[in-house]
N, C-alpha and C positions, 0 to 999 in steps of 0.2 A: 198218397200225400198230394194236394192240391197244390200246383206250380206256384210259385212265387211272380207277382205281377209288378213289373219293376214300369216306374213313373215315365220310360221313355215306352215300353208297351201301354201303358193307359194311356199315353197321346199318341200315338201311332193309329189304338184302336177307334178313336174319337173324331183326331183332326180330318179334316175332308180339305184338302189342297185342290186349287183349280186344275192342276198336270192333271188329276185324274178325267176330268171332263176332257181338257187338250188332248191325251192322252189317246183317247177312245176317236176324237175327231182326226186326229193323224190316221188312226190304223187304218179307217175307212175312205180316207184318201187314197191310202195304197192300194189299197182292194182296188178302187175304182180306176186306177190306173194302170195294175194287172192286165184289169177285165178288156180295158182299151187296146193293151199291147198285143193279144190273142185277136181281135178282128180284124179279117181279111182287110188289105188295102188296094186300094185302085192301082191302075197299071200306069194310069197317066202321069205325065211329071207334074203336073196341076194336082192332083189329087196328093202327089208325095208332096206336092209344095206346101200344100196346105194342112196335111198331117203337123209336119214338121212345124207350121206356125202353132198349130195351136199347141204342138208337145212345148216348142220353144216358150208360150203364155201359160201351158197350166206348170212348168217347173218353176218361170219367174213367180206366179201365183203361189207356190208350194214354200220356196224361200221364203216371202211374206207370211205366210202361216206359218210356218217355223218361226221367225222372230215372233209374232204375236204369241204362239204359244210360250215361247222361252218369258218372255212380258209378262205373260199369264201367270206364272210359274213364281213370282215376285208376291204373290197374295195369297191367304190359305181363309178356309169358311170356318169358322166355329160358336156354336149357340153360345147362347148367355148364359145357359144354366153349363155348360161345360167349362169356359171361361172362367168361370165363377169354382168351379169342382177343381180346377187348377191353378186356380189365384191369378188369372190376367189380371190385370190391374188399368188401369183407364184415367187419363186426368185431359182438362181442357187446356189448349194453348192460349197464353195468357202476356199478360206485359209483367215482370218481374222488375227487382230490386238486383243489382249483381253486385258485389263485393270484391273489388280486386284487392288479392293478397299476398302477400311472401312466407313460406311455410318456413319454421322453424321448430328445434328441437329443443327438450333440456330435463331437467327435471324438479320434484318438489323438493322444498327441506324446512326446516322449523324453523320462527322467526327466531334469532338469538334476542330479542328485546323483552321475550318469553321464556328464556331459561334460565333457572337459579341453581344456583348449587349453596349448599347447605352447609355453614360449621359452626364447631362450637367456641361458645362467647368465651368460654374460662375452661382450661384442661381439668379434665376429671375422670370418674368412672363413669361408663354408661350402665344407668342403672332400667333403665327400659327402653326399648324400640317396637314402636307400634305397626309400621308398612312395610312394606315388601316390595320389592320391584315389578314395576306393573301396576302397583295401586291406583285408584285416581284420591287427589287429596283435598280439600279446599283451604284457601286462605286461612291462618289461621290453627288449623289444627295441628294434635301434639305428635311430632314425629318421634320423638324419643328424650328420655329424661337424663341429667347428669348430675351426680355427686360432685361438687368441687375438690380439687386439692385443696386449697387453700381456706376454705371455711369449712368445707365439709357440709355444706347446704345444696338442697337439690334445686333445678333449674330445669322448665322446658326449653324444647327446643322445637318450633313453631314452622309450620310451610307459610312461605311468605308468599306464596299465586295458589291459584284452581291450579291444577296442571294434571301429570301421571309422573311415577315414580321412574324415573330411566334409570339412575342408577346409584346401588346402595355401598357404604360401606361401613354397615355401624350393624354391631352384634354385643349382646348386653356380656358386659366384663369388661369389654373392651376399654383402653382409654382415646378418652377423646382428645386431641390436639388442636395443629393445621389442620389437618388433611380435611377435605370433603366427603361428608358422612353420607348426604343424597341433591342427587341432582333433579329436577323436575322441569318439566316441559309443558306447555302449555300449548298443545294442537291446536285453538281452535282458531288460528289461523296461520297460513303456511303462505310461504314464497315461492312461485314458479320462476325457475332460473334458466330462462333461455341464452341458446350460445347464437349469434347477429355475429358472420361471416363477413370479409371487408365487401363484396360481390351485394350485397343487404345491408350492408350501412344507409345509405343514401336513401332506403323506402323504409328504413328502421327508425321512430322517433320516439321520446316520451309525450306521455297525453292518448298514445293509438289505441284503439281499441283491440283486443285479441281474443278470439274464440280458440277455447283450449280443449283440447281432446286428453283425458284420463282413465284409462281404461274406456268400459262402455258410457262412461260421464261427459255433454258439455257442458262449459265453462263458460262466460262470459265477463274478461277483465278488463283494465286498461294497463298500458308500461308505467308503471310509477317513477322508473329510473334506471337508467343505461350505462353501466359500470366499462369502464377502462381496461386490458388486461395488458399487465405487463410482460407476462410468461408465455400467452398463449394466444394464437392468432385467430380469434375472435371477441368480441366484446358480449356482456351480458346483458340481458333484458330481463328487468325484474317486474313482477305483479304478484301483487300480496292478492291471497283468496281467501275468503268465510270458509272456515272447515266445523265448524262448530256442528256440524250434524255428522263428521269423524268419519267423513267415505273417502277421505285423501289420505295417501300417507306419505311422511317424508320418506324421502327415496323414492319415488314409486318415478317409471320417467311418463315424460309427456311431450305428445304434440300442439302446437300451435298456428294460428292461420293469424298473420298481422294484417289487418285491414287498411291497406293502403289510398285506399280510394272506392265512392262507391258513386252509383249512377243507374238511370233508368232506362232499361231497353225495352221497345215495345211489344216484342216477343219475344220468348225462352223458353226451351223445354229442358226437364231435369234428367242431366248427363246420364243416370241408370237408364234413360229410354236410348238411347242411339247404339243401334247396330251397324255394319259394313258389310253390306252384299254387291256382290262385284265393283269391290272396291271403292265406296260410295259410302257414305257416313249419311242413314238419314234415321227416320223412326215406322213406326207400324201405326198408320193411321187406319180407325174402327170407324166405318161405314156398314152399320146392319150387323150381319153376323160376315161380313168379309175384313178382313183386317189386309191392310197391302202395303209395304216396305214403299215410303215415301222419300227417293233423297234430298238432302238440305245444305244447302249454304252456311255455315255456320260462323259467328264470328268470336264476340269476344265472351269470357265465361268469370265464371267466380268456383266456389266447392262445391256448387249443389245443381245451378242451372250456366247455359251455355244459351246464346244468343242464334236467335234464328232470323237471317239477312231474308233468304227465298224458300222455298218450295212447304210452306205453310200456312193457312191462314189462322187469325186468333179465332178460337171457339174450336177449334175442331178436335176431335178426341183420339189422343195417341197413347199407344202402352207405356207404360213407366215403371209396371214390374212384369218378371218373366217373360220379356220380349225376345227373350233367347232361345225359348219354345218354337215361336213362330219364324225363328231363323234357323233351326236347328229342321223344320218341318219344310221349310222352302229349299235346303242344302238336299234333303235327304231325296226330295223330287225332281232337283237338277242331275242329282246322280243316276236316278232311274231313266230320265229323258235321253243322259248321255249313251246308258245302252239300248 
């Protein structure tokens, strides 16, 4: 049976880290240092004085290569075509749009100015029921027919919207009264009911725009209107959404990002590119086939990009997907360097 080759051995087998180059330049400092330790030395205090200088410059020299290697150690080599075999991903530093905003919660539900419920005009027998719960119906058509008591003549009984049948209570025999024979709903548009915490009032207004997250769907609304609550310690934020192509459902919950302000920074990179390596928030910028963990200043952000103050310039090309490869390849090299 042929091994199974797991995606951290396919970059293992691939990646070429610069430790490996630093690596081999350490060993052969020590050899050469060895070599030095074994020759005879002078008897004179002049000759030991000057042993001793140069061990005291090549060890200060040796610390200096160690840091530069450790430096070194911050960058790893990989072709294009491998890159590419593992999905690096690469975009330019750019001036962006950033959107500050206040995330809230809540979820959908049907607009009530869309549901009808359904009775009959004059008590009788119901002498046919055509839908079912679940149907969809349109304006107009015949839900079910009634015998009168009182004439003894029959009578439709009509859906008065498009909508879907929610809910039934008519089965032929039956008589009809009061009661509500079917209710009908009309999906094709819904209300997102967001819950505006007192701490979010103040950056919460009608007129805002709000980018909705629904499942894997966004959204893009405005607050139509900011309800009061007497019972519960937050206020609602309502936006009516187009569902008419039926990929929403009431009930379903949802996030939302209320756009509070927005404004143009002359630089930004998008937040899936920043990793922390020794404790440093920066990105992987791609020179050739060397990629090197660059850190940055970062300032103010929105949901997708975060604002780049220093250690960037525009144009230059840094990872934005899978950067955690080439973090994951420079950890696994500081650990080898440590033994």
């Amino acid at each position: 049976m042929k091994p199974h080759v797991t995606l951290a051995m396919f970059i293992a087998a691939w990646l070429m880290p610069m430790h490996v180059m630093a690596a081999n330049e350490q060993e052969q400092a020590h050899v050469h240092a060895k070599e030095q330790a074994v020759k005879p030395q002078s008897d004179t205090k002049k000759n030991e004085e000057h042993e001793e200088h140069e061990e005291h410059n090549e060890h200060e020299g040796h610390d200096e290569n160690d840091e530069h290697e450790h430096n070194e150690t911050l960058s790893s080599r990989i072709s294009d075509d491998m890159a590419t075999a593992v999905n690096i991903v690469t975009d330019r530093a750019d001036s962006q749009r950033l959107r500050q905003h206040q995330v809230v919660y809540g979820k959908l539900s049907a607009d009530p100015n869309r549901i009808s419920h359904v009775n009959a005009r004059f008590p009788g027998i119901l002498t046919s029921v055509k839908f079912s719960l679940g149907d969809s119906v349109k304006a107009g058509d015949v839900l079910a027919v009634v015998e009168s008591n009182e004439s003894l003549n029959t009578y439709a009984i009509k859906a008065p919207i498009d909508g879907v049948v929610i809910q039934r209570s008519a089965n032929v025999g039956e008589v009809a009264q009061q009661q509500t024979l079917f209710s009908i709903a009309d999906f094709g548009s819904l209300w997102a009911d967001f819950r505006v915490y007192p701490s979010q009032q103040d950056a919460v207004a009608t007129g805002q725009k709000v980018v909705i997250m629904a499942a894997d769907t966004e959204i893009n609304g405005v607050i139509a209107h900011i309800i009061p609550s007497l019972t519960q310690p937050y206020q609602l934020a309502r936006v009516k959404l187009d569902n008419r192509d039926g990929k929403l459902s009431s009930g379903q919950l949802i996030e939302g990002a209320v756009i509070s302000g927005e404004f143009n920074v002359e630089l930004a990179v998008k937040k899936s590119a920043i990793q922390i390596l020794d404790n440093k928030s920066g990105v992987f910028v791609k020179n050739n086939s060397e990629y090197a963990f660059t850190p940055l200043q970062l300032g103010r952000s929105d949901m997708d990009y975060v604002e780049v103050i220093a250690g960037l310039k525009p144009g230059q090309l840094y990872v934005t997907t899978n950067s955690y490869l080439l973090k994951a390849d420079i950890e696994k090299s500081e650990a080898e360097h440590a033994h």
